[in-house]
C-alpha positions, 0 to 999 in steps of 0.5 A: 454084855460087852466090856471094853477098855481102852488105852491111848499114849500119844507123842511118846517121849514129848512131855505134857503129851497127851493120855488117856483111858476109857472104860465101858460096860454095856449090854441089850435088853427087853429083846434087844430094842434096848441098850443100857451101859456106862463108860469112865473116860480119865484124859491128861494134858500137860497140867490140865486133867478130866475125869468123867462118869456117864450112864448111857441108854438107847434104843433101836428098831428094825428097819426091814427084813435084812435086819438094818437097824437105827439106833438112838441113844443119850448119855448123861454124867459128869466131868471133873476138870482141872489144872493145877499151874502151881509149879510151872515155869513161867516166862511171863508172870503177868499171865493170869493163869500164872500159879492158879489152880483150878477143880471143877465139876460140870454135868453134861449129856452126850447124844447120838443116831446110828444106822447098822446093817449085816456089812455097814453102818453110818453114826452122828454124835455129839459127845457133849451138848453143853458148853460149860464155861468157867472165870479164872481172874477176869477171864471167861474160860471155855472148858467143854465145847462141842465136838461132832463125829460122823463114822462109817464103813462097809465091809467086802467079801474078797474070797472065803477067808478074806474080808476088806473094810474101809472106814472113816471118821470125821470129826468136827470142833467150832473154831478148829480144822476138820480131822478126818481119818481114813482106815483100810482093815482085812479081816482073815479067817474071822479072827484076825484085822489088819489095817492102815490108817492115814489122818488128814495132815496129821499121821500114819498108822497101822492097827491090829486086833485078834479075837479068841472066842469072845475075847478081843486085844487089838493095838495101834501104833501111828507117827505124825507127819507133820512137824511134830515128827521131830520131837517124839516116837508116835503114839500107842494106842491098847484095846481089850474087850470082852463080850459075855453072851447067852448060849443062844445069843444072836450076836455073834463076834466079830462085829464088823462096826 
C-alpha cells in the first residue's frame, strides 16, 4: 500500500500563479492482479480554483517469464470548479465575466493502459474523458477538456552502485503546443536520485529524492526559460511517500517508474 502526497508552487513571487497539492492511497490486492486506490488533487489559479475526489482501479496481467506486465485501469470522481471574479480589478467593465461568480461540480473518469518491466515502462492516459461545459451570460464556457500523457523510461546499469534513468513525458491538450519533458536521473547506492530535467521551450531543472527503507522525500526546483523568467524565482515542487509492505512482499523500493 502506498501513500503518496504531492506539492507543487509555481512562479514564485508572481501573483495568481499557479498551486497545487495531490494526495493518493493505493495498494494491490487479489494476488496483485488487481489495484484499488483513490487521489484528491486542489489547484489554484489566480481566482479560479478545482477540488477533485476520484476512486481508482486496475488491473494487470503477466506477459511473460521476466514478469513485464500490462496494465489498465479507470478512475471515477468528481471536480468541484469555480471562480469568484467579485473583487478583481477590471479595465474593461463590459466584459462579461466582470464581477461573476461561479461554483460547479461536474463527474468525470479518467483512463489509462501501461506497460512495466524489471528496467522500463511506457503509459497513456487521459485523466478526464469528459468535456464538461458550463454558461456564464451568453457564454458557453469549457471548463474540463481533455488532456493526453505518454511517459516512459529505462534504467541502466553503469557499475555497481550507479544506475542511469532517462525519462520523458509528453503531454498533449487540443488547441494548445505539445509539452514535452526530458529528465536524466542517477540513482546511487539504491537510495539516492539525482537528475536534470529540460521542458521544450519552457524550463530547466533539477530533482532530488532519498529514500529510507520505505519512506521517500524528493523535491524540484525549476526556472523558465522563457519570458516568464523576469517576473518570478521558479517553481518548487515536494514529494512525500511512503510504502506500507508485508514481510514477505515482493515489492521492493525503489521502484524505478
Amino acid at each position: 500500500m502506498s501513500f503518496v502526497a504531492l506539492g507543487r508552487f509555481q512562479w514564485v513571487n508572481f501573483k495568481g500563479a499557479p498551486t497545487s497539492q495531490w494526495l493518493s492511497i493505493h495498494s494491490p490486492i487479489s494476488n496483485q492482479r488487481l489495484g484499488i486506490g483513490a487521489h484528491f488533487i486542489n489547484d489554484r489559479i489566480g481566482e479560479r480554483k478545482r477540488t477533485s475526489a476520484y476512486a481508482d482501479i486496475s488491473s494487470s496481467i503477466t506477459l511473460n517469464k521476466n514478469l513485464d506486465k500490462l496494465s489498465a485501469g479507470v478512475s471515477v470522481g468528481f471536480d468541484a470548479m469555480g471562480y469568484d471574479f467579485s473583487s478583481s480589478q477590471v479595465i474593461d467593465q463590459t466584459d462579461p465575466y466582470y464581477g461573476k461568480v461561479l461554483s460547479v461540480t461536474k463527474p468525470n473518469l479518467g483512463a489509462g493502459i501501461y506497460y512495466s518491466g524489471k528496467k522500463q515502462y511506457l503509459g497513456v492516459s487521459v485523466p478526464r474523458l469528459f468535456q464538461n461545459k458550463t454558461q456564464v451570460n451568453e457564454i458557453v464556457e469549457s471548463i474540463t477538456t481533455k488532456h493526453f500523457f505518454i511517459a516512459g523510461g529505462y534504467v541502466f546499469d553503469l557499475n555497481s552502485v550507479l544506475k542511469l534513468k532517462p525519462s520523458t513525458l509528453i503531454k498533449f491538450t487540443p488547441n494548445a503546443p505539445i509539452t514535452l519533458d526530458v529528465n536524466a536521473s542517477l540513482l546511487m547506492y539504491e537510495k539516492l536520485w539525482t537528475g536534470i530535467m529540460y521542458r521544450y521551450n519552457e524550463a530547466l531543472g533539477v530533482n532530488i529524492v532519498y529514500t529510507v527503507k520505505n519512506f521517500q522525500v524528493g523535491y524540484v526546483f525549476d526556472f523558465p526559460i522563457n519570458g516568464l523568467r523576469t517576473y518570478q524565482y521558479g517553481s518548487h515542487e515536494i514529494l512525500l511517500q511512503y510504502d506500507l509492505q508485508p514481510k514477505h512482499s515482493s515489492y521492493h523500493s525503489p521502484r524505478y517508474f
